[in-house]
C-alpha positions as CSV (number, residue, x, y, z in Angstrom):
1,X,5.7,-61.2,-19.2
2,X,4.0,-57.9,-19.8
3,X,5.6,-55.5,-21.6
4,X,4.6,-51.5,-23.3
5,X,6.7,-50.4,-25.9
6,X,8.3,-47.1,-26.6
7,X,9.3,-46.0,-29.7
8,X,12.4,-44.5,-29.7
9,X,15.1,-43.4,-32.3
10,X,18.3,-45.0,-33.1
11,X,21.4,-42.6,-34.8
12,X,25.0,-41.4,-34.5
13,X,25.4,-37.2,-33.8
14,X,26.9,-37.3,-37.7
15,X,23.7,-37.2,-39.3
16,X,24.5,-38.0,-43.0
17,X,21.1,-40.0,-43.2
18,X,17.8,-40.8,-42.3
19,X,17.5,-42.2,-38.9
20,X,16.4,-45.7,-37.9
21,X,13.5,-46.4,-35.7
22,X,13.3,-48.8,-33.2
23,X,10.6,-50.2,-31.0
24,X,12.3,-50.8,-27.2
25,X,10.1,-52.7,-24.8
26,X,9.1,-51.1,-21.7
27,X,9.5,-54.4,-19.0
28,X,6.6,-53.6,-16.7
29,X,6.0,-57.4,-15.5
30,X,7.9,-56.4,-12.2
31,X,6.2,-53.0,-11.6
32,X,4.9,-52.6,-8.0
33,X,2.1,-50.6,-6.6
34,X,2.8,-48.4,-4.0
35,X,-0.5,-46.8,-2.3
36,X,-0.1,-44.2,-0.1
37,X,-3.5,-43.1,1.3
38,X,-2.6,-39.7,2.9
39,X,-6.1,-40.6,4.9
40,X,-6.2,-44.3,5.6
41,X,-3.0,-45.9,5.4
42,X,-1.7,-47.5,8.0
43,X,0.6,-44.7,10.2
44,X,3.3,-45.6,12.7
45,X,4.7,-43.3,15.1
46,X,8.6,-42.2,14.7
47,X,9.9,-44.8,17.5
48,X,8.7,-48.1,15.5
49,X,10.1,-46.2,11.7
50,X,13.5,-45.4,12.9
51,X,15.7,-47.5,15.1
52,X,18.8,-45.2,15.4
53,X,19.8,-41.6,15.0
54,X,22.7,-39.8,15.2
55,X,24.4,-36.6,13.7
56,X,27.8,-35.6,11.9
57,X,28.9,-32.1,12.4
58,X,31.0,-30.7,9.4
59,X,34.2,-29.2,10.9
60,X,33.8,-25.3,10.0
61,X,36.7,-23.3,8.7
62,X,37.6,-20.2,6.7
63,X,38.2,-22.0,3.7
64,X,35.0,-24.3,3.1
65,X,31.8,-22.9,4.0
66,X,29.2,-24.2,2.8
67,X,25.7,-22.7,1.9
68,X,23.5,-25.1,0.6
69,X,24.4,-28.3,0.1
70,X,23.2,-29.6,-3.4
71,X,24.7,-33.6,-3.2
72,X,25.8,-36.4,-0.7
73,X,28.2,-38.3,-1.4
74,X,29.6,-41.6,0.2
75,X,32.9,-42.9,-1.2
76,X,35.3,-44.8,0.8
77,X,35.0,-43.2,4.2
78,X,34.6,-40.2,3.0
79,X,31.8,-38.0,2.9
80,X,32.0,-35.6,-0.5
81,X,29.4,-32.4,0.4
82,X,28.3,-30.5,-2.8
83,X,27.7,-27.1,-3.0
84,X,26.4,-25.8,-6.3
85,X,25.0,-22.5,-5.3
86,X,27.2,-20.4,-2.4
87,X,30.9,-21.9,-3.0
88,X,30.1,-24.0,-6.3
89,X,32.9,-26.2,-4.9
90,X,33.1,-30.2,-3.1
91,X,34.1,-30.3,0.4
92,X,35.5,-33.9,1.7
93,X,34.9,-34.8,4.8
94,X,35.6,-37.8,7.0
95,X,32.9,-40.2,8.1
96,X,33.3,-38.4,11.7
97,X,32.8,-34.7,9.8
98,X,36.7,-34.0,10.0
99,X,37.6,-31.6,6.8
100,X,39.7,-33.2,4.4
101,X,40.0,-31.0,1.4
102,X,37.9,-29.1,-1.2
103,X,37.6,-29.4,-4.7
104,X,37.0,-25.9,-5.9
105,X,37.9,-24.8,-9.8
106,X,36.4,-22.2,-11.1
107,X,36.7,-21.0,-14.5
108,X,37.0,-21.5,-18.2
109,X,39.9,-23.5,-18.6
110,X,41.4,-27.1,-18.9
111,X,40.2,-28.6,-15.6
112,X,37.4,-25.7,-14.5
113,X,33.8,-25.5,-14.6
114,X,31.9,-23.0,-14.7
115,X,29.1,-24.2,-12.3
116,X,28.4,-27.9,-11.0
117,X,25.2,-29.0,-12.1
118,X,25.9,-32.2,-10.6
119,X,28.2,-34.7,-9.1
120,X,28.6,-38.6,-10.5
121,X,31.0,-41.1,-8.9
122,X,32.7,-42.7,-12.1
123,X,32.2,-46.7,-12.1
124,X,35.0,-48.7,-11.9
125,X,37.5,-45.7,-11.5
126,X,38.7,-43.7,-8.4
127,X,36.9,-40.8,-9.8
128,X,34.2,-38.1,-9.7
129,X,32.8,-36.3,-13.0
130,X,31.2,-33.0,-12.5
131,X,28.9,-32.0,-14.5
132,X,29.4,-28.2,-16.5
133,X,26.3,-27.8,-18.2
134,X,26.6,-24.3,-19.3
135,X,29.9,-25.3,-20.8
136,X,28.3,-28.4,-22.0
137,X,31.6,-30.6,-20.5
138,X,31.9,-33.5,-17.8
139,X,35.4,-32.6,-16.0
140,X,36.7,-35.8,-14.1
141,X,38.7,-35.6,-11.0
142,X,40.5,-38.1,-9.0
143,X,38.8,-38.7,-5.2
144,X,41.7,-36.5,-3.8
145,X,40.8,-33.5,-6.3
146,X,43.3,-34.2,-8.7
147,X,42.6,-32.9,-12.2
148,X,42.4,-35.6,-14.7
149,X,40.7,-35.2,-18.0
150,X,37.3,-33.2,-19.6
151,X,35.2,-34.4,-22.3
152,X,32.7,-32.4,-24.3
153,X,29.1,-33.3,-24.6
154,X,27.7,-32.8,-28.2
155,X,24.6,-31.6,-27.1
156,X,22.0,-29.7,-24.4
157,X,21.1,-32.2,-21.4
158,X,20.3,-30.8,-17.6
159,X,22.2,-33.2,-15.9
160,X,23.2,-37.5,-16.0
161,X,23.8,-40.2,-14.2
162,X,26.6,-43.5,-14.6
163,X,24.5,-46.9,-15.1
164,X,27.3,-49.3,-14.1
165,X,28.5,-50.5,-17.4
166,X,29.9,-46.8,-18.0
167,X,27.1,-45.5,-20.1
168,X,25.7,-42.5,-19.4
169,X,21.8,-41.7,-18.7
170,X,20.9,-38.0,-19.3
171,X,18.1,-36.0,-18.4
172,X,17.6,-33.7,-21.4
173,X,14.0,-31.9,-20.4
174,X,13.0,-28.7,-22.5
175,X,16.3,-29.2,-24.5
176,X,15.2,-29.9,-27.6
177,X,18.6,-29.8,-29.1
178,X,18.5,-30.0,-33.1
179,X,21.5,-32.3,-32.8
180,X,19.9,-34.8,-31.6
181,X,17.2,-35.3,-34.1
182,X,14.1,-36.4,-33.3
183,X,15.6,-37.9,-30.0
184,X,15.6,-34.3,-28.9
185,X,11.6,-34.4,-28.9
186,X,12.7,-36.9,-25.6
187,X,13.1,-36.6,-21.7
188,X,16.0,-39.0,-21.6
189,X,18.7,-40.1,-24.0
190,X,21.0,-42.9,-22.4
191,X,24.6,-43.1,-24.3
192,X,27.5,-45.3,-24.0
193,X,30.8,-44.0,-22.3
194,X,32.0,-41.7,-25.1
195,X,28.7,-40.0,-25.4
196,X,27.3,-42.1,-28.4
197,X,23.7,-42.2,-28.6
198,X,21.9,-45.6,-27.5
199,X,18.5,-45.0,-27.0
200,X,15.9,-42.0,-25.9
201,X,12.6,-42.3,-24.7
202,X,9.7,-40.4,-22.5
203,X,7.9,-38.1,-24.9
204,X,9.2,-34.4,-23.3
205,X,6.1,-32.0,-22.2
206,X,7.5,-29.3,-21.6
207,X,6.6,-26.5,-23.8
208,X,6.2,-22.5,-23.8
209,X,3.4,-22.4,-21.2
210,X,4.2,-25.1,-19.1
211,X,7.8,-25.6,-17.8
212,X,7.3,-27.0,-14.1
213,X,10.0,-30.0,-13.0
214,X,10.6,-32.4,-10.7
215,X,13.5,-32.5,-8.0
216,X,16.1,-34.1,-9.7
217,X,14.2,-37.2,-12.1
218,X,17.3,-38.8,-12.3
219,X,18.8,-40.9,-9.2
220,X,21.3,-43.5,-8.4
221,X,21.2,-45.8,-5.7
222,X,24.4,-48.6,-5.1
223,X,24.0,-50.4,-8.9
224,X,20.9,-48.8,-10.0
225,X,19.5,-45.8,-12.2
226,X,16.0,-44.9,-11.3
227,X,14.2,-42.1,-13.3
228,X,10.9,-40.6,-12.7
229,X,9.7,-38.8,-15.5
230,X,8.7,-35.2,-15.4
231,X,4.7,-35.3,-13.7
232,X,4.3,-38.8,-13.6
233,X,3.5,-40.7,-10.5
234,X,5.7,-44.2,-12.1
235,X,9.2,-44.8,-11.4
236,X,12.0,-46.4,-13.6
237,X,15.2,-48.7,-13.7
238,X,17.2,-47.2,-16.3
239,X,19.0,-50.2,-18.2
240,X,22.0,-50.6,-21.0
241,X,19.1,-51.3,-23.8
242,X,15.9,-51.0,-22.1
243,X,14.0,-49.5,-19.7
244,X,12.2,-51.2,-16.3
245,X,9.3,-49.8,-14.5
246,X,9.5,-50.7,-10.6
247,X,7.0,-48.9,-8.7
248,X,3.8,-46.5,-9.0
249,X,3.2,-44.2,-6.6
250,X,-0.6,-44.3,-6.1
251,X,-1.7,-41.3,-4.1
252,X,-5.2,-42.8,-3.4
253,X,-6.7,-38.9,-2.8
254,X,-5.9,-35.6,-4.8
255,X,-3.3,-36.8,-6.8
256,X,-2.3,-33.6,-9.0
257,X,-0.6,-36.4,-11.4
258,X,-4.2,-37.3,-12.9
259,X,-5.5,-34.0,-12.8
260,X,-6.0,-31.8,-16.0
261,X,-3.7,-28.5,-16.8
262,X,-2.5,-26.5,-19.3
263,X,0.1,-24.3,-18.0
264,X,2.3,-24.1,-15.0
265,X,0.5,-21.4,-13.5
266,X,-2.9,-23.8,-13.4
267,X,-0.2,-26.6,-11.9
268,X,0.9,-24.5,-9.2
269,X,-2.3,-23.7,-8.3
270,X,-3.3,-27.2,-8.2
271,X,-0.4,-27.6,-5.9
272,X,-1.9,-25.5,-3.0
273,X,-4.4,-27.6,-2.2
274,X,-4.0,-31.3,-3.7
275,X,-0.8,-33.8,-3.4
276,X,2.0,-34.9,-5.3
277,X,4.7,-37.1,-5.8
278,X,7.5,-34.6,-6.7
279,X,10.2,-37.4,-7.3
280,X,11.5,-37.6,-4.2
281,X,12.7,-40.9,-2.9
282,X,15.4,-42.9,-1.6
283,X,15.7,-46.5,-2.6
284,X,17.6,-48.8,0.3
285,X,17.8,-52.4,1.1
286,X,14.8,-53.0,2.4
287,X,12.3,-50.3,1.8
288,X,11.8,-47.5,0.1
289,X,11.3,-44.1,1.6
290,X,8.8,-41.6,-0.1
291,X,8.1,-38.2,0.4
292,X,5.6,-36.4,-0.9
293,X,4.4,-32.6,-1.4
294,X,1.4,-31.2,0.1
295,X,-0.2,-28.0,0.5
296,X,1.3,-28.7,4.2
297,X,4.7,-30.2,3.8
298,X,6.5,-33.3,2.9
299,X,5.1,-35.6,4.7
300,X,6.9,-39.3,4.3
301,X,6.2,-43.2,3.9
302,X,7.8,-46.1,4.2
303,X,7.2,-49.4,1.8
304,X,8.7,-52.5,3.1
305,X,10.2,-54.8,0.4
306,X,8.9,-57.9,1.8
307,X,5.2,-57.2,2.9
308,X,4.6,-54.8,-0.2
309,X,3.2,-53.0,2.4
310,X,3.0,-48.9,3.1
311,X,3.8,-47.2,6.7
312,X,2.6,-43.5,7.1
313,X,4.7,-41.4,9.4
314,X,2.2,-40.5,11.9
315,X,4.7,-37.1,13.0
316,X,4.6,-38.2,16.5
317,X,7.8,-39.7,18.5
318,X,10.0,-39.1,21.6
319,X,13.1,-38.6,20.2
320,X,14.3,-35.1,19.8
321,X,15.9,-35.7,16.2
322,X,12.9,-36.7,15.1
323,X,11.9,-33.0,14.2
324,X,14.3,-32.6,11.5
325,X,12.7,-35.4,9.6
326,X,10.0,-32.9,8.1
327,X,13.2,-32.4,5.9
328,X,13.3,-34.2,2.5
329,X,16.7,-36.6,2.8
330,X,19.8,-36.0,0.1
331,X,21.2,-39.4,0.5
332,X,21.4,-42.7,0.9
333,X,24.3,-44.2,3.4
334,X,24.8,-48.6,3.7
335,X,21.7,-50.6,3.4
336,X,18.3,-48.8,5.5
337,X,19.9,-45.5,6.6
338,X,18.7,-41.8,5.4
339,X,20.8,-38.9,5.4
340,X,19.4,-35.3,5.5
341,X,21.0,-32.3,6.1
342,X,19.9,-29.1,8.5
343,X,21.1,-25.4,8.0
344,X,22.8,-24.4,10.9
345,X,20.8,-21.5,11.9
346,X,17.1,-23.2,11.8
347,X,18.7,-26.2,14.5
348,X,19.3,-22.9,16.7
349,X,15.8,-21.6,15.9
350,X,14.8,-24.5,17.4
351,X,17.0,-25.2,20.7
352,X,14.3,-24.0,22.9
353,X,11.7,-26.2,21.2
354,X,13.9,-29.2,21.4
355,X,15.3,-28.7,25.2
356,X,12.1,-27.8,25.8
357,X,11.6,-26.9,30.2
358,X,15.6,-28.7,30.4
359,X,19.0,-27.0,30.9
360,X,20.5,-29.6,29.1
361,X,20.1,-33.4,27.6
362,X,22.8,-35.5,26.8
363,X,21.1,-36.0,23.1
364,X,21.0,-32.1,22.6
365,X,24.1,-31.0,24.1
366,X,26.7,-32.1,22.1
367,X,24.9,-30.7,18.8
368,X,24.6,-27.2,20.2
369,X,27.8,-27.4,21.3
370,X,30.1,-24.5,19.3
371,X,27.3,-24.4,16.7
372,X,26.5,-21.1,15.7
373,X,24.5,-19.8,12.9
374,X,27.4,-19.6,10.4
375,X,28.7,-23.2,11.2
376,X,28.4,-25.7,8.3
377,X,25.1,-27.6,8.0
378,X,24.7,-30.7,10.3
379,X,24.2,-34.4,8.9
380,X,21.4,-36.6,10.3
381,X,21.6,-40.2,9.8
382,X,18.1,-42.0,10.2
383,X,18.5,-46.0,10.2
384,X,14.8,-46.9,9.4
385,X,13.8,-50.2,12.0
386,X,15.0,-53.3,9.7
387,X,11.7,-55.6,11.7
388,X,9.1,-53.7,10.0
């Protein structure tokens, strides 16, 4: 079994002595390659990628517009929407896009945030955690927005994730928080369920002159933590008491990742003409779907579990839906299915595009139908072809 090992640091937050050190092995025995040759891989038209489509309309009223929608959320049949930016508040929705109710507290007492850095679904519990980070608090609520309890978190972190034991994993980039000793010189710290420190581990870059990060390092899929640390191209399994690596995302061609740079500045201008893996992925059943970001978009790619082997998305297919799928998905829904989400007013921008030289399509009409640029944003489920 092959193994690289992390040193990492050991201590309670009351630091009445020297810390211990610890040596946590790295499992990398089950780490998978994933190429992705933006020239020479293998690419497959829309049709033979995704099997089924459809979309979800969220019901539009007075009380819960949305502006951008931050988190997806599946619990139960319900769909929980998060806005973080516009309404900072959690719209519920049924499965057919029916408005339920909306979790909206703002302020600086018991049971209010001040923002919603993110959204967690509390294991074992009927219950969602929201994140404060500028109050540095985790406020719990029940699914049906009832207020139950808030916690404090002794120290900086940008946002977490539940592993299923009820430990927390916490991404704590360009923190640096003194109270966590010389964990704070970390990317991630992962805690048990009261906010006692376990182990950290990913030596943190950031610095003065360089700040750049990924979309969201952290992510949870059914059981699992994944996190993808801040320009790298590996992704990890975050565990109780040790960390797994599980895939590397080769870009075979102009892979910013194993370039050199100093600053963000010389970063972002590597960005304009080479590619990277940002950190966006969904993990399903079967496959796992990749995009990555290019001087030209986000193009995507699909690796099947059991061939170990890569499909490029060619951009070509009959469907009409298929033109949202330039958009990076928010979420994952059952066992093969991507969800992404479209503003309103760009799926009018491009009804004429779409209908193309028809007056109407059975496909199309029933998504234009009362949609106008201030509806809510529109839910596309993409259920990849399981016979890859």
């Amino acid at each position: 079994m092959k193994y690289i090992y992390v040193i990492i640091v050991l201590l309670p937050f009351f630091y009445s002595c020297r810390p211990n050190e610890s040596i946590v092995k790295v499992d990398i025995s089950k780490l998978e390659e994933i190429m992705i040759d933006p020239r020479k891989g293998i690419a497959l038209p829309m049709d033979s990628l995704i099997e089924n489509i459809y979309f979800v309309k969220l019901e539009t009223k007075a009380d819960n517009l949305i502006g951008k929608i931050s988190q997806i959320l599946f619990v139960n049949d319900l769909l929980f929407v998060v806005d973080n930016e516009s309404s900072k508040s959690i719209n519920v929705f049924g499965m057919k896009g029916d408005f339920k109710y909306k979790i909206s507290h703002i302020g600086n007492g018991p049971g209010e945030y001040v923002e919603i850095s993110n959204v967690c679904i509390v294991p074992g519990k009927e219950q969602i955690a929201i994140l404060d980070r500028s109050q540095n608090r985790i406020i719990y609520y029940k699914y049906d927005g009832q207020y139950v309890s808030m916690e404090e978190i002794p120290f900086m972190n940008d946002y977490f994730e539940y592993l299923e034991s009820g430990n927390k994993a916490y991404e704590i980039y360009g923190m640096n928080d003194p109270k966590l000793g010389n964990n704070g010189l970390n990317s991630l710290i992962v805690t048990d369920s009261t906010n006692n420190l376990i182990y950290s581990s990913f030596k943190d870059i950031y610095k003065q002159k360089f700040h750049y990060t990924k979309n969201r390092t952290l992510r949870k899929f059914q059981e699992n933590v994944y996190y993808s640390p801040n320009i790298t191209d590996t992704i990890y399994i975050v565990k109780d008491s040790t960390i797994e690596a599980k895939y590397h995302i080769n870009i075979a061609e102009k892979n910013v990742a194993e370039m050199k740079f100093e600053t963000s500045e010389q970063f972002n201008d590597l960005l304009n003409d080479n590619y990277f893996f940002n950190g966006d992925f969904i993990e399903l059943k079967d496959f796992t779907y990749i995009n990555i970001m290019t001087p030209w978009g986000y193009p995507s790619a699909v690796y099947v579990h059991s061939k170990k082997e890569v499909f490029l998305n060619s951009g070509v297919g009959n469907h009409p839906f298929f033109n949202f799928l330039k958009h990076v998905p928010k979420a994952r829904y059952k066992d093969n299915c991507i969800v992404l989400d479209v503003q309103s007013d760009l799926i009018i921008a491009s009804k004429d595009k779409l209908y193309g030289n028809k007056k109407s399509d059975p496909l199309l009409d029933p998504l234009f139908e009362n949609l106008t640029e201030d509806s809510n944003p529109v839910l596309f489920f993409f259920h990849l072809n399981e016979n890859l």
